[in-house]
NUBA-769673 format. One record per residue (C-alpha): residue in three letters; x, y, z. Coordinates in steps of 0.25 Angstrom, whole numbers, plus 5000, padded with zeros to 4 digits. Example, Ala and Ser with C-alpha at 12.3 -4.5 7.8 and 13.67 -1.06 7.14 Angstrom:
ALA504949825031 SER505549965029 
END
This chain:
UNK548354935275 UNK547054975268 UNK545955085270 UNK544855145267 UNK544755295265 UNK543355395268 UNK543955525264 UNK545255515270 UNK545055425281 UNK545455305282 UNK545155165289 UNK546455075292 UNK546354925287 UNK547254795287 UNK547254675277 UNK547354555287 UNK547554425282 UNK546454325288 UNK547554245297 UNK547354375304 UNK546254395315 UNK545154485310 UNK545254575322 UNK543854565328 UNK544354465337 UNK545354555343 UNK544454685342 UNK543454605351 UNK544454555359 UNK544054665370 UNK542654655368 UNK541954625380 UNK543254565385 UNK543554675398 UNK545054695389 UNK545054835385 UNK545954895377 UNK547054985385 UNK546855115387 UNK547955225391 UNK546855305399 UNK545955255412 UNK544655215408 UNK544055305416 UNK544555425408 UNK544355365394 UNK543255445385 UNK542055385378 UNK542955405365 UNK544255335372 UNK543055235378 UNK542655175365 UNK543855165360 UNK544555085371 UNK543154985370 UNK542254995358 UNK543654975349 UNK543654825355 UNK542454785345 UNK542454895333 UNK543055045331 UNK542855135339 UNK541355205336 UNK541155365334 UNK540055435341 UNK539455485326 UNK539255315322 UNK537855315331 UNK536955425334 UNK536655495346 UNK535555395350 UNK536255255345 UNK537455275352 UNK537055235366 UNK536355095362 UNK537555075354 UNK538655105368 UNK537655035376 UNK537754895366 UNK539254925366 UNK539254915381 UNK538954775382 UNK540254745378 UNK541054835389 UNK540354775398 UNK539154885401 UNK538054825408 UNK536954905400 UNK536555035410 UNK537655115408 UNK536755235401 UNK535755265410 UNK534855325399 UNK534655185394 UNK533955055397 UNK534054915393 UNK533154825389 UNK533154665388 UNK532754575378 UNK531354525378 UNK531354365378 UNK530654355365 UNK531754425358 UNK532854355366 UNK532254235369 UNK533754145370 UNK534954235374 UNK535854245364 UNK537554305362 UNK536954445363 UNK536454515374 UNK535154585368 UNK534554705375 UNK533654845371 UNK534254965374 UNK533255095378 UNK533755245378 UNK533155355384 UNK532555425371 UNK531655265369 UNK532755225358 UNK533155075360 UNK533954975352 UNK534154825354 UNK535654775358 UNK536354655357 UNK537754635360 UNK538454505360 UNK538554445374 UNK539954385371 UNK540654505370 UNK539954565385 UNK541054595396 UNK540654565410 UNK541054675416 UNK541054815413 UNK542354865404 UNK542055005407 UNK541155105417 UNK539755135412 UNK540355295414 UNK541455255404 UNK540355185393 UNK539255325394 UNK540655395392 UNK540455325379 UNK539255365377 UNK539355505379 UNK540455505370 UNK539655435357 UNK538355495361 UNK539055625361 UNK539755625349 UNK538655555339 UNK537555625333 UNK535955595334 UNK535355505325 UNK534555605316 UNK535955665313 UNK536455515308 UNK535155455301 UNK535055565290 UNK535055475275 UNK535155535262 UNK534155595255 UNK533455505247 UNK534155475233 UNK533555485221 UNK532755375217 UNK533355285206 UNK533055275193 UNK534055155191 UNK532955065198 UNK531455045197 UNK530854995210 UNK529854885212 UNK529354805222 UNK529254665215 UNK527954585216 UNK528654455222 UNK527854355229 UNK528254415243 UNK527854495255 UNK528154605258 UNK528954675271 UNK529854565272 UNK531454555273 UNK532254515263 UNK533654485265 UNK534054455252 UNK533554435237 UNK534254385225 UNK533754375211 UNK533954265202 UNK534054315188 UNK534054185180 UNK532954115188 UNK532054245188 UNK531954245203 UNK531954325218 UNK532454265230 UNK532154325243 UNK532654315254 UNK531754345266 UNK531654335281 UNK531054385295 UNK532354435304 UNK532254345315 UNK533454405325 UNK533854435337 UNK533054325344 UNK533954275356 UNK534654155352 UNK534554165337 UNK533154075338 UNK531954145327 UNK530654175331 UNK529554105330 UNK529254145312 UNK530254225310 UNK530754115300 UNK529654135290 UNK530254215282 UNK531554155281 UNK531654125267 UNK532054145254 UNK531054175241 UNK531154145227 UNK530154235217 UNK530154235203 UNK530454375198 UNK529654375187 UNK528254355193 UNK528754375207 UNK528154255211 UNK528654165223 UNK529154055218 UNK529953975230 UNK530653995243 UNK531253915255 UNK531453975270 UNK532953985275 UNK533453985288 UNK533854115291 UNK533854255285 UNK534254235269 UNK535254355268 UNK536054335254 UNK535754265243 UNK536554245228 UNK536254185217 UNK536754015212 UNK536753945202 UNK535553855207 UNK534853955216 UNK535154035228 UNK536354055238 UNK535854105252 UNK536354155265 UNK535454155276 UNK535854235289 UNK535554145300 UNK535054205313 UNK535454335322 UNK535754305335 UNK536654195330 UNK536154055332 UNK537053945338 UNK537453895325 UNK537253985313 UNK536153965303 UNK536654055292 UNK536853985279 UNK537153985265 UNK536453885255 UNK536053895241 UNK534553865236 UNK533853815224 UNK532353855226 UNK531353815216 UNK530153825220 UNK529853745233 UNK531053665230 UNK532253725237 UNK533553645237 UNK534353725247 UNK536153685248 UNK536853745260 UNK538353785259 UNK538453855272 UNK537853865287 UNK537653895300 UNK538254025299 UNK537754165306 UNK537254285300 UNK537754245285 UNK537554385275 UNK538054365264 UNK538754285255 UNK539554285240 UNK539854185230 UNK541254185225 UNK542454115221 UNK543354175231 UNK544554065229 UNK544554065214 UNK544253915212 UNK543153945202 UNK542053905215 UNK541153995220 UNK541454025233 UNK540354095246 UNK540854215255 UNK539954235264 UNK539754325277 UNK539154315289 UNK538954435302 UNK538654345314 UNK538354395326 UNK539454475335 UNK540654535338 UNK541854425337 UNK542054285330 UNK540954235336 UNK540054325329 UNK540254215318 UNK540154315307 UNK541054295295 UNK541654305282 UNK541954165272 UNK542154105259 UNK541553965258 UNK542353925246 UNK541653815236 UNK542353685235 UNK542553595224 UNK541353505229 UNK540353615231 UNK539553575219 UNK539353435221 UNK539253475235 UNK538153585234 UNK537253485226 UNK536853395237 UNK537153505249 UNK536053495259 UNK535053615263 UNK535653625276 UNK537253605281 UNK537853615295 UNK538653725299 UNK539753755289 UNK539953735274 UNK539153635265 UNK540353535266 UNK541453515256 UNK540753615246 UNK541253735253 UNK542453805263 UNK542153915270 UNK543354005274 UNK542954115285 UNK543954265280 UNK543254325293 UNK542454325305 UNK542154455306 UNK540954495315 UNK539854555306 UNK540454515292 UNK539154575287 UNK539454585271 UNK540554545259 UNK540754575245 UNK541554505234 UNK542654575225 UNK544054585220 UNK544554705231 UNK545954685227 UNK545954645213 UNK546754545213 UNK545654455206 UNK545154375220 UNK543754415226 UNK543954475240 UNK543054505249 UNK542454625256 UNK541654615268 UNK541054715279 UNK541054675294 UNK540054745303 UNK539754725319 UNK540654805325 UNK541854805316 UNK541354875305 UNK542354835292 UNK542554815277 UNK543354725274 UNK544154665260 UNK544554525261 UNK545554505250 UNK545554355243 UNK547154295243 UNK546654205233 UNK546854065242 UNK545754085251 UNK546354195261 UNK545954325260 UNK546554455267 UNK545754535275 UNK545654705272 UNK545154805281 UNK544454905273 UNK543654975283 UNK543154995295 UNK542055075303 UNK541355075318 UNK540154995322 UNK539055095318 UNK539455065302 UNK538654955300 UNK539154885289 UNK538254795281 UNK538754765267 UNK539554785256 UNK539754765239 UNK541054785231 UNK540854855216 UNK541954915210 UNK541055055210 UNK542055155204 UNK542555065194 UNK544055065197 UNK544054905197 UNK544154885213 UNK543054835218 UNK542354945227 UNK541454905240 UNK540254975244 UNK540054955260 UNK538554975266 UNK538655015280 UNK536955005289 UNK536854915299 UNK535954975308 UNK534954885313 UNK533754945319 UNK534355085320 UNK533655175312 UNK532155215316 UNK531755065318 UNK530655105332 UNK531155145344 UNK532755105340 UNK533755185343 UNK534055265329 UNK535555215326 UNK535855275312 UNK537255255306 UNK538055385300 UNK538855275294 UNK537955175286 UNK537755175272 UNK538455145260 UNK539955165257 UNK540655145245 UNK542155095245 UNK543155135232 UNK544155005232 UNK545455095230 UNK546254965228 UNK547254885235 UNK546054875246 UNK545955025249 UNK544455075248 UNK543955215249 UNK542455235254 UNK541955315240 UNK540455325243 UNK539455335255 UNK537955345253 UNK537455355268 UNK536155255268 UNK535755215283 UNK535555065286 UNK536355015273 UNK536354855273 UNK536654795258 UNK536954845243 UNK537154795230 UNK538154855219 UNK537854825204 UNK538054925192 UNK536354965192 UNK536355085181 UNK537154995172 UNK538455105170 UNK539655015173 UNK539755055190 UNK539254995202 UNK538055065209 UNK537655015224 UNK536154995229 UNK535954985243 UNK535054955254 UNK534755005269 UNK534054925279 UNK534255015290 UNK533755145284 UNK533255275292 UNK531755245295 UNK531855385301 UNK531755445284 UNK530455455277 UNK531155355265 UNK532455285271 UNK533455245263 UNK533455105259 UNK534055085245 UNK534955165237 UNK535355165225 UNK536955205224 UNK537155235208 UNK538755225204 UNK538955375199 UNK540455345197 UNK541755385206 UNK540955315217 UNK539755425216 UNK538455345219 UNK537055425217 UNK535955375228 UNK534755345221 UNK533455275229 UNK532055215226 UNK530955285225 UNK529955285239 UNK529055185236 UNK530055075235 UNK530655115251 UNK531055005258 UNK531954945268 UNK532854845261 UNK533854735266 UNK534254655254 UNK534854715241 UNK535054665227 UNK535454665215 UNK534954605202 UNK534154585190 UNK532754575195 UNK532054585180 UNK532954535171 UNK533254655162 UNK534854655167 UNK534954755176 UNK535354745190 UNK534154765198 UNK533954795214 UNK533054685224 UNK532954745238 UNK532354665250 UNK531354715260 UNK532154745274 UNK530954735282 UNK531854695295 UNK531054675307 UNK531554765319 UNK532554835309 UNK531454915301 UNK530355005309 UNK529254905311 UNK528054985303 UNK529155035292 UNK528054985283 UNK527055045286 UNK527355165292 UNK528755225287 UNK528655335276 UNK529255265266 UNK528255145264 UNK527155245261 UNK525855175253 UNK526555025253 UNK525354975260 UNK526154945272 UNK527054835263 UNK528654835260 UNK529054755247 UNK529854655251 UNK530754665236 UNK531154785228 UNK531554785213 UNK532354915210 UNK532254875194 UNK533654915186 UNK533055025177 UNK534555055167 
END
């Protein structure tokens, strides 16, 4: 058995090997089934605590009133309820709303609805048709027992949105918004700098989900592309359009590696892909190694087999609960033919792996594989793997490498729903020799201040650092509380031999004169990390993060992304919020924070 502590506690976990089922089959086994777990006590006379344990334990743990506000909780039962069968008017103080056509104009695998409370909160709900009962699996007085219960027990949303005062502002990083050849107040996805070249790629796009059926809407591809500039003179000097959001990026010998996403509501067949590009120019010579996958994140490039061929590991979310959310973690090991094989490979393969120049080999199919790092966990010599799971298991897993193309799988830690687990990096930060993993917890889409839905911030969210104590045990060291946490990046910035953190929120408190959207975690030694920010001027809402050496001079420097996320950031941020005082109602797409040690 392994665990992880948080002062004293602790949070049982197994080391299954992959032969094993990875328990989300069986946990969802009951899930809009009708089979409910026994129970020594008449339904009737059950609690709303002794209810959610007999039903909400089918899918994920069992959630504390203190997850969700006051406010939030309700739209959360009420989205629950769908899959005990509740019918939708079970809380007389709410209504429902359909889906207007132009928004759902093709029915889809969810069942897509606004919810409306008494206080003119709403929020937007989608819960997977499959998993629907019938018939009702308890009475509606059983399911507002529930309620009374979390409601009761949870605190309001003032009480759980309060963020740190701001840090002060660094004086590691000099803050600059690049003169590129680009507009502003876009969203970028990613960015990656190619040092040798002299160049910027940028990955931009217009999020074109949740429209019933997976189709787009009529211009929403337009910006689905990805940029090259020079560096120097910021000048645009090629690009090419994609098919789907381009989400990760890394560096090749000839050019570029690149995920795209693919589309959300899933399509009938995947779009996701993995190609490499050479872009010169208008020329673009574009090889694909992998497609028709759903919601790809992100991807690695290492020899996990010890053949001396650089292997991908790549993750993708999906789309639901089960299996069929088609979310999953893989290796797609290079064979002895990927060379001669990747000259002529074509811009465009079927489903699957460019043929005979690679082998993909699924470790998991978790629902919500949302992020994985690289390192030696166990030191034995082998990469492993560490990944994060969200949807409603919330995990941290270790996938330890056997050395024959197996791997063992290691329950670190687990949490309830409300977590929001977005993704991780592994550094050894006290320099003990085992690899440390820093965990950012902030999903929270659309639920801080966006209009008129309902506030939902998340006591749990922000970033968490875990000391690798060895043989797998890991201890959670550090938290910094930062609402909305989505991706970070670890590099030793002030040059004094430890690993520092700089990290991104895309999901901030727009209630806060400045929200916090970048911090800067600086390795202070014994896992103490001062918080340092950038000035006011250089606010933003960011959604990729990177680092690199931007001007040349050697030292690491940071390229934030604009996160300017329709429907997830309030529509006149802009112009209107506090923070973007005398921008001339503009948002630099790009920040340079400059390495100034």
């Amino acid at each position: 058995m392994h665990a992880v502590s948080k002062q004293g506690g602790l949070a049982g976990t197994n080391a299954w090997p992959l032969t094993v089922a990875l328990g989300l089959t069986l946990a969802l086994a009951g899930c809009g089934s009708g089979k409910e777990p026994q129970s020594a006590a008449p339904a009737a006379a059950l609690t709303g605590k002794e209810l959610i344990d007999k039903h909400c334990t089918r899918c994920h743990l069992a959630p504390e009133p203190g997850d969700l506000s006051k406010e939030y909780w309700s739209f959360a039962l009420h989205y629950m309820g769908n899959y005990v069968g509740m019918k939708g008017d079970e809380f007389p103080d709410m209504r429902t709303e359909e889906f207007p056509p132009e928004l759902e104009p093709v029915k889809d695998y969810t069942k897509r609805y606004f919810l409306y409370d008494s206080h003119g909160y709403f929020r937007d709900l989608y819960p997977f048709r499959l998993f629907i009962p019938p018939q009702p699996e308890m009475t509606p007085e059983e399911f507002r027992r529930m309620r009374e219960y979390v409601v009761a027990g949870a605190r309001t949303w003032r009480e759980l949105e309060q963020q740190y005062p701001k840090a002060p502002v660094t004086k590691t990083f000099r803050a600059q918004f690049p003169k590129l050849d680009l507009e502003p107040d876009a969203l970028i996805l990613s960015t990656q700098v190619d040092p040798k070249r002299r160049r910027l790629y940028v990955g931009r796009t217009v999020i074109d989900d949740w429209v019933g059926g997976g189709g787009r809407r009529e211009g929403f591809d337009k910006w689905d592309e990805v940029l090259a500039f020079d560096i120097r003179s910021g000048q645009r000097i090629g690009s090419t359009r994609v098919g789907s959001d381009p989400i990760d990026m890394a560096l090749t010998e000839h050019g570029l590696r690149l995920v795209t996403h693919g589309r959300f509501p899933l399509t009938e067949v995947g779009i996701a892909n993995i190609a490499d590009w050479e872009i010169e120019g208008k020329q673009v010579r574009t090889r694909m190694l992998v497609n028709g996958k759903q919601r790809l994140v992100q991807h690695h490039n290492v020899d996990m087999n010890g053949d001396g061929l650089v292997d991908i590991v790549a993750n993708a979310f999906g789309d639901g609960v089960a299996q069929d959310a088609q979310s999953f973690l893989g290796i797609y090991y290079r064979t002895p033919d990927f060379e001669r094989l990747w000259r002529e490979a074509p811009a465009e393969i079927p489903p699957g792996v460019l043929p005979g120049a690679l082998r993909e080999n699924l470790l998991a199919v978790d629902s919500g594989t949302i992020g994985n790092a690289i390192a030696d966990f166990n030191g034995d010599g082998r990469p492993d793997i560490a990944v994060v799971v969200a949807q409603g298991h919330q995990l941290l897993l270790v996938y330890t490498n056997n050395g024959d193309e197996t791997f063992t799988r290691h329950l670190i830690d687990q949490h309830t729903p409300s977590w929001g687990g977005n993704s991780l990096r592994a550094a050894d930060f006290d320099g003990d020799g085992d690899m440390d993993l820093v965990v950012l917890n902030g999903d929270n889409v659309a639920g801080n201040h966006v209009g008129k839905v309902v506030p939902a911030p998340r006591p749990q969210h922000g970033i968490r650092v875990y000391r690798n104590d060895g043989d797998l045990k890991f201890t959670e060291a550090f938290y910094h509380r930062m609402h909305g946490a989505i991706r970070s990046v670890v590099e030793d910035f002030d040059g004094d031999g430890d690993a520092d953190i700089a990290a991104i929120a895309l999901f901030p408190q727009w209630s806060y004169e400045e929200p916090e959207t970048f911090v800067y975690l600086e390795n202070q030694g014994g896992l103490k990390f001062e918080a340092q920010s950038v000035s006011r001027e250089f606010f933003g809402v960011w959604c990729s993060i990177e680092a690199a050496d931007v001007n040349g001079d050697g030292r690491t420097d940071l390229v934030l992304g604009l996160g300017n996320f329709p429907e997830l950031v309030p529509p006149d941020w802009i112009t209107a919020h506090p923070a973007m005082k005398d921008r001339g109602g503009k948002a630099g797409s790009i920040l340079f924070l400059l390495n100034q040690t």
